[in-house]
N, C-alpha and C positions, 0 to 999 in steps of 0.2 A: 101485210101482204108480201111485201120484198123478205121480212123475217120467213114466212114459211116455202117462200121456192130456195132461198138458202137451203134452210134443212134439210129438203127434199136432194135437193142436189149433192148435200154432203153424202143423205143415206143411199144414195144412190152409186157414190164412187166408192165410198170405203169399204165395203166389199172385195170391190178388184182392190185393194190397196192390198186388205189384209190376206187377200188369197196371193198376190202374189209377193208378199212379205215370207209367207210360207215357203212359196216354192223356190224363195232365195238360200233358205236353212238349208243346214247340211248336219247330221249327229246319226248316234250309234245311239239303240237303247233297246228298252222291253218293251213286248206289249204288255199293261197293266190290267185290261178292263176293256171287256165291250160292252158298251153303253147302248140302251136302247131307253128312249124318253118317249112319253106320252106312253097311246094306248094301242097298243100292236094288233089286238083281237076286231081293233075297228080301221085299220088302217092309219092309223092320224099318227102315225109315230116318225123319229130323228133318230138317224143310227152313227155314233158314234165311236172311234177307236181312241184309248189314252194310254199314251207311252209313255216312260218317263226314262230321261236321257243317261247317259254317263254322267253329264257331267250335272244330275242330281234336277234335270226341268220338266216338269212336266207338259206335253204338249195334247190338247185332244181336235180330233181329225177329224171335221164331217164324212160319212162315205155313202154308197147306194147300196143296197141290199146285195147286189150279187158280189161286189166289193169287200163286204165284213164278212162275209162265209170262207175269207180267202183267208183270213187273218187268224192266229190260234195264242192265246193268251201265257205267256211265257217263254214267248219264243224269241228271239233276239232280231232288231230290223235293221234297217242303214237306209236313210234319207239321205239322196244326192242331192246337190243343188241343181236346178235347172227342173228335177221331176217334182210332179204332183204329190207324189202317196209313194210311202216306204217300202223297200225289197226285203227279201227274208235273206240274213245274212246266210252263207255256207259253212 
């Protein structure tokens, strides 16, 4: 019993852990790939951005639909520390 409200608790924080491990990064890179998983024609679907950095990392991004329409696959971004989601460099 004690074993499963642990788990629970863990799966419950590391989310914000890893969301905001994210928004401590800071890199230059490409967009690679919009990824869309599942079944888009039924709605069930997880929309995806993967960049991969200068310095050779690849990182991929949950987003929300109006989000990835913003993004354009080739184009170069810059992740500031402090923000969620990457700028299109100038």
């Amino acid at each position: 019993m004690i074993d499963t409200i642990i788990e629970l608790l863990i799966y419950a924080i590391f989310p914000f852990y890893k969301k905001k491990k994210r928004r401590e990064e800071e890199w230059h890179g490409v967009l690679e790939q919009k990824i869309v998983k599942g079944d888009y024609s039924l709605g069930k679907y997880k929309l995806y951005l993967l960049f991969r950095t200068d310095a050779d990392q690849k990182i991929k991004i949950p987003v929300r639909e109006e989000l990835f329409s913003r993004y354009e696959e080739g184009k170069r971004y810059y992740k500031k520390k402090g923000e969620e989601l990457p700028e299109r460099e100038s």
